[in-house]
N, C-alpha and C positions, 0 to 999 in steps of 0.2 A: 763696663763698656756696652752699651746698647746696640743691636745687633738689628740691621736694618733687615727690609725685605727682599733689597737688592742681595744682600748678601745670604740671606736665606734659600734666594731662589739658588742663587750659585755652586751652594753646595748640595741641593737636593739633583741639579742637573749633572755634577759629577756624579751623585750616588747612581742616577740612574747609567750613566754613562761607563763606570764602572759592571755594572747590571746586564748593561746588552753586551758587552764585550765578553761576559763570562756564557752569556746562552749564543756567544755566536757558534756555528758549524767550523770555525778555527780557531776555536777555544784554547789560549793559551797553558801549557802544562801547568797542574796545580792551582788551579782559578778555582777548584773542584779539588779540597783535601780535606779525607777522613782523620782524623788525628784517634789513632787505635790507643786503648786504655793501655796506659806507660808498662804496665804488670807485662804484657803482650810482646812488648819493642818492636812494634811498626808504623809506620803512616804509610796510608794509600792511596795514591792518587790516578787520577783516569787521565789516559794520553790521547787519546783519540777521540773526534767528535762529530769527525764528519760523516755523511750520508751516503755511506758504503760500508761494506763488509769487511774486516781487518781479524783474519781467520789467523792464528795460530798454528802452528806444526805444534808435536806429540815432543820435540825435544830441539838444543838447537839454535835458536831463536835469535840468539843476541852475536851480535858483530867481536869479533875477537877483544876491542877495545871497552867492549862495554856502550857504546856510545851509539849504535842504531838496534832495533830490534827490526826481524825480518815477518813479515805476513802476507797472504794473497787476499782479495776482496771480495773473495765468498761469504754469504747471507746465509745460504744452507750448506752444511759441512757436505753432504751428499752429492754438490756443484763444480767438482773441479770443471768437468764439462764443457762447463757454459761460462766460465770464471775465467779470462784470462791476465790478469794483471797480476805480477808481484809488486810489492813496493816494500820500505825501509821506512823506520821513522826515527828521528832523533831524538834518546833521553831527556834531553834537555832545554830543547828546544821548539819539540813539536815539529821540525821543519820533515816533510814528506819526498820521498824521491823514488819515482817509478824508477824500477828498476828491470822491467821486463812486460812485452804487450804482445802476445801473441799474434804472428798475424793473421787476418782473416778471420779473426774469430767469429761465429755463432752460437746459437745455442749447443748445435751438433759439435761443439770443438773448432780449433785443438784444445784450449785448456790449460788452461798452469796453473799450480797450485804446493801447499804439503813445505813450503820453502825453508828450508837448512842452512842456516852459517857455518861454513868449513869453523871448525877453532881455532888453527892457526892461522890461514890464509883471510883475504879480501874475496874471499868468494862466496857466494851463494848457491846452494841446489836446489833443482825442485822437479814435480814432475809435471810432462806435456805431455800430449796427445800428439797424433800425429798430423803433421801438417796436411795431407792432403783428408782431414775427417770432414765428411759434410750428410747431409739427410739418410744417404747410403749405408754409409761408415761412420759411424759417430763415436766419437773417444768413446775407449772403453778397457776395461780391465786387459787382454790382451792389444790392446792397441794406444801405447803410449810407454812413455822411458824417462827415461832423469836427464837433465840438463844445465848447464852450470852458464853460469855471465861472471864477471869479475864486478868488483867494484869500478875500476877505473874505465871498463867498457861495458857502461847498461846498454839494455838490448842486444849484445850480440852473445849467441847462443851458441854454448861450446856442448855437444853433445857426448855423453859418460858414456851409454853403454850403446853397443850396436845392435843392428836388427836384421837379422836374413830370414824370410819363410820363403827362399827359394832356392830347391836343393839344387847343386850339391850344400849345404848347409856351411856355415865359416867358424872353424873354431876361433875364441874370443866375442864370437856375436851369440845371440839368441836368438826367438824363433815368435817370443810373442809379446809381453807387458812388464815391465817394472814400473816399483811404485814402495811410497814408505821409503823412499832412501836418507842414509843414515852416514855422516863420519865416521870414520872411525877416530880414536883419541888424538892419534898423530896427524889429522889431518890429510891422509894420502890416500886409504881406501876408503868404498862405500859397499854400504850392503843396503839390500832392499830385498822387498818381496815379487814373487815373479808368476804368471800365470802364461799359459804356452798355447800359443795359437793353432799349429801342427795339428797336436793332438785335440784340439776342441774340435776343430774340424771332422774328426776321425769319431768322435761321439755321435756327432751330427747323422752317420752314418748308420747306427744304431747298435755301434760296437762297447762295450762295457766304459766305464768313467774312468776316462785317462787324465785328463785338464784337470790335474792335483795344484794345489797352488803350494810352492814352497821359499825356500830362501837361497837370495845368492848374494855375490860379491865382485867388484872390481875392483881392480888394481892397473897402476901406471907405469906399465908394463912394455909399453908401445900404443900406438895407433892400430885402430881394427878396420879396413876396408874392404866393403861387402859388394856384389855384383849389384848393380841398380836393376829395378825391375821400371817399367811403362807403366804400373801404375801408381806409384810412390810409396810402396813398404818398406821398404830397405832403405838403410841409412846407416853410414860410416860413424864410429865414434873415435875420442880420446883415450878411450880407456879398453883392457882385456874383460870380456866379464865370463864368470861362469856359474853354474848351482854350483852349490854347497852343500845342500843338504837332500837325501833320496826320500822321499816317498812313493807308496804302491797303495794301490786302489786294495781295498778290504784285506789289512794285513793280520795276520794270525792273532786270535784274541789271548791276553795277556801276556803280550810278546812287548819287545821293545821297535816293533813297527809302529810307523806310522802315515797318515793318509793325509794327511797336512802338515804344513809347517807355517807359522806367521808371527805375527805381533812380537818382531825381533830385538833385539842390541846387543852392540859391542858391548864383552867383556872388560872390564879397565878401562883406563885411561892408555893404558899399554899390557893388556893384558890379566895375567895372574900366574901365582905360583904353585906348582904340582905339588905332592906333597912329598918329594924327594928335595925339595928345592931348584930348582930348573925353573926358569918362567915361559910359559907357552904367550907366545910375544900375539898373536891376536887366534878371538875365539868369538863365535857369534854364540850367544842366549834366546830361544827361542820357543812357544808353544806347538807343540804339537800332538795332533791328532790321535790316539791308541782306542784300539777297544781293551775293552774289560775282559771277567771270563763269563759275563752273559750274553758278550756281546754289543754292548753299549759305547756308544763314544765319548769319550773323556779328552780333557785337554790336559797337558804336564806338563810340566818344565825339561827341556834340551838341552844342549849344549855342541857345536860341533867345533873340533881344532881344527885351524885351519895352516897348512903348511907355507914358505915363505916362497913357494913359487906355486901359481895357479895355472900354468900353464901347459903342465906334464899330465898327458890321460892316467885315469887312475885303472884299477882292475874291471870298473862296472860298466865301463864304453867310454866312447868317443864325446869331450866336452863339447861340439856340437849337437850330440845325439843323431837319431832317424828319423825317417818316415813314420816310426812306428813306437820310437820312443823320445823320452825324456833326454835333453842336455845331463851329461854325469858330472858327478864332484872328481875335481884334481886328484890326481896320487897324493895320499899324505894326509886327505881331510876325515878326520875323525869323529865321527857321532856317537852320543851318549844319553840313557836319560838321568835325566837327576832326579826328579818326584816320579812318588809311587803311592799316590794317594787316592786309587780308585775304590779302596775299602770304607772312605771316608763316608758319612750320614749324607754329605752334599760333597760328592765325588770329582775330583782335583781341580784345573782351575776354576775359579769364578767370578762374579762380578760385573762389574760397568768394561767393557769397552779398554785395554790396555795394554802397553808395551813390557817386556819384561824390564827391568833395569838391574844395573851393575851400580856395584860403587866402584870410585876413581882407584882404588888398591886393586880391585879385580875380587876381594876378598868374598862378595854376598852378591847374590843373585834374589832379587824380591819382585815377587807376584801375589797376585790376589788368589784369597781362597774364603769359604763359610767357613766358618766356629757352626759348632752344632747348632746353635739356635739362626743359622742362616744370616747371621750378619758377614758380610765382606771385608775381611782383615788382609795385614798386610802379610806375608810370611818371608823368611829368607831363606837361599837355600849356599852351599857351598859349590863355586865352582867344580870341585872335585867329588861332589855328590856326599852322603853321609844323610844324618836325620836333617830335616827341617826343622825353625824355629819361628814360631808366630808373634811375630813382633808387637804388634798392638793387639788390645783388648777393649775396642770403643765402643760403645753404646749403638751409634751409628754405621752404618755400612759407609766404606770408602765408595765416592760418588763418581770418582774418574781414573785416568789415566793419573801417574804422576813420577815424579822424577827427584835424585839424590842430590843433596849438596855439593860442591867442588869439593872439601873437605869429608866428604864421605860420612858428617855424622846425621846429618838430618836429613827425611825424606817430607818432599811438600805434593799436596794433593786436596781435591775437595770434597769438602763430608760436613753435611749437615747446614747445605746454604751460605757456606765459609769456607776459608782457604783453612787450614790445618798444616803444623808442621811436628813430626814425631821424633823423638833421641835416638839412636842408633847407638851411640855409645854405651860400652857394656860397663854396669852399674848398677847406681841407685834408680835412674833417670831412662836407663834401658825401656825403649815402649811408653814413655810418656808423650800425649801427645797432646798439642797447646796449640788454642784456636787464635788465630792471626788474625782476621778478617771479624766483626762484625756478624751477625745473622743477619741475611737479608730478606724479602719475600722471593719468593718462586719464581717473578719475573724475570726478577736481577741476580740470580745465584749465577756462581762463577759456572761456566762452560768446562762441561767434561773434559774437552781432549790436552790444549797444551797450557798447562801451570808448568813454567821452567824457570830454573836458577840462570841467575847473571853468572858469567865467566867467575868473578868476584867472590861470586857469593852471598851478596850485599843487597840482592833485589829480586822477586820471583815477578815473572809477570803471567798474567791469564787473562783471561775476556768475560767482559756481564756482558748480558744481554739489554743494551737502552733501548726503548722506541720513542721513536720520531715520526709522526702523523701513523700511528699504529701500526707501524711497520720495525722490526725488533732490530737491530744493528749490532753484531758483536763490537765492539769497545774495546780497545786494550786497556790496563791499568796494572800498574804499578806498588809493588811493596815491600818499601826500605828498612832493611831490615835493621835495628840495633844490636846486636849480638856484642854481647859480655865477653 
């Protein structure tokens, strides 16, 4: 059958038509699929295309159902700032839905950003600045907190922890910044990291370094309402919040003080178990700060229990705090360190940039550390402390943040311009670890902070880096996983 020109041209105009629809800026999902060598069991595909920033959180990510991921439209991770949009995007269908626009936003703030799927609920977390930030007050480490919308009312902002810097001080509020907040397994508390406005002040002075930055928690406990001030500091929240964990300015070298606390997570999915058997129902994992015995600072692994009421002062003062100190952790909250690895060649943690993580049993607590030859491996450690064990042994230093499977065997992370995922389970297969992803160039290598597991299990997602008129755009993308 002879194939005319009419007909030739026909089909060359759908081919192009085909063509512009895949470079549009709402590029339909999968117009753009890697098919990963079968050996691998993945394909990956890129979700995102338009001409804004679709920033990842450190864990989180995906809506209870599996079915939207959550992200802010920051360009530079360093932006909450000036960033104030969250939005949602759908697995399946690309479809996009703001889910939060700060108002008044400027450069100077307020800012949203860092955004968390509760796991059981329709809700979303993240953190803001405060709304009255502008050229004066610009978001900032102590000036901004967590804040929650539901799914079925975007835009309206339920606020998680409260804020007094104006004594007499409120217990269940604070005094300066949260940030880094975190679910817990159950869905019902959060923890985050916290920096105290009080006491920066009281540096400013020229008095010794009080503004330790450490870790706290709320719980849904009640409403907290705080006295207003005239000029918009204080703010009522949803939730009790308090520290958890103590730090002091230059604590005793090779002591188990410490002078920081950050880059935290919940223990378990619910916990974990003592070794009497007893389950300590929630526990936060955390680095923090020690010296050595020459005096040097070291990062290690923590751990502190946390009891099933926050609300009772403990022996170390009052969970408001003073003028002159720190908010204290509840009666009952237990601190501990679990590594003790400042004897090491490259002395305890190390690395890119990252959170500690648990697996879903509560069983292993894993962070980064050097192997002697300074490559960044993965190590675990046992809630209940004991020796540590160095999971992998890759060629490559781990290049980011990363995070455990639902199923607690595989941990995913990127190393070497690739997504990577390693065996947890203890074996033949223990510490092997099988690259996912392609090697890309440097442009496009996956984005350090959030590679997270689907609810499922079935799908990690991260960010490349595209550009568009020389301008880099993080990108969501997608990788389904075939598992055996």
């Amino acid at each position: 059958m002879k194939t005319s020109p009419a007909d030739i041209l026909a089909v060359s105009l759908r081919v192009l038509w085909a063509l512009a629809i895949c470079v549009s800026v709402m590029l339909v999902p999968g117009c753009f699929t890697t098919p990963i060598d079968p050996a691998l069991g993945a394909i990956e595909e890129q979700l995102t295309f338009d001409y804004k920033g679709h920033y990842l959180n450190h864990t989180q990510c995906f809506s209870p159902d599996d079915e939207w991921i959550v992200y802010d439209t920051r360009i530079d991770p360093e932006k909450i700032g000036s960033t104030g949009s969250v939005e949602k995007v759908n697995i399946e269908s690309g479809e996009m839905i703001m889910m939060y626009t700060a108002p008044n936003q400027t450069q100077y703030g307020p800012g949203a950003g860092a955004a968390a799927y509760n796991p059981v609920k329709n809700r979303i977390l993240f953190t803001r600045g405060l709304l009255n930030s502008n050229f004066l007050r610009p978001y900032g480490y102590r000036r901004r907190g967590g804040v929650m919308v539901d799914d079925s009312a975007p835009m309206k902002a339920i606020g998680a922890d409260a804020r007094d810097v104006t004594a007499p001080f409120t217990p269940g509020a604070l005094r300066g910044g949260t940030h880094e907040h975190t679910w817990s397994g159950d869905g019902e508390w959060i923890s985050f990291t916290y920096q105290d406005a009080i006491l920066a002040q009281l540096e400013k002075s020229g008095r010794k370094r009080l503004d330790l930055p450490t870790v706290g928690v709320s719980a849904p406990i009640g409403r907290v309402t705080v006295d207003r001030d005239a000029e918009g500091e204080n703010n009522d929240a949803a939730m009790f919040s308090v520290l958890a964990v103590r730090v002091a300015a230059s604590p005793k070298a090779d002591s188990n003080g410490i002078e920081r606390a950050y880059n935290h997570s919940w223990v378990g999915a619910g916990g974990y178990l003592r070794p009497d058997g007893t389950r300590q129902k929630r526990a936060i994992a955390f680095q923090g700060i020690v010296l050595d015995d020459a005096g040097e600072r070291v990062s290690e692994a923590f751990i502190v229990d946390l009891p099933d009421r926050i609300d009772i002062p403990g022996v170390h003062g009052p969970l408001e705090g003073t003028s002159t100190t720190h908010p204290m952790p509840p009666k009952g909250a237990i601190q501990r360190r679990l590594t003790y690895n400042t004897k090491r060649r490259y002395p305890g943690i190390q690395g890119p940039r990252h959170w500690l993580r648990s697996s879903s049993d509560g069983k292993w607590i894993a962070y980064l550390a050097k192997d002697d030859s300074g490559v960044a491996q993965i190590h675990l450690v046992s809630p209940n402390g004991g020796r540590d064990v160095q999971l992998t042994r890759n060629k490559w230093s781990v290049a980011s943040a990363f995070n455990w499977s639902p199923d607690g065997r595989y941990i995913a992370y990127a190393m070497d311009n690739s997504i990577f995922v390693t065996d947890t389970r203890a074996g033949d297969t223990f510490g092997k670890s099988i690259r996912m992803t392609k090697r890309s160039g440097d442009e496009r290598k996956p984005e350090a902070a959030g590679i997270v597991w689907s609810n499922r299990g079935d799908k990690i997602a991260f960010c490349r880096r595209i550009k568009y008129a020389g301008i880099g755009f993080p990108q969501i993308f997608i990788l389904t996983l075939r598992r055996k």
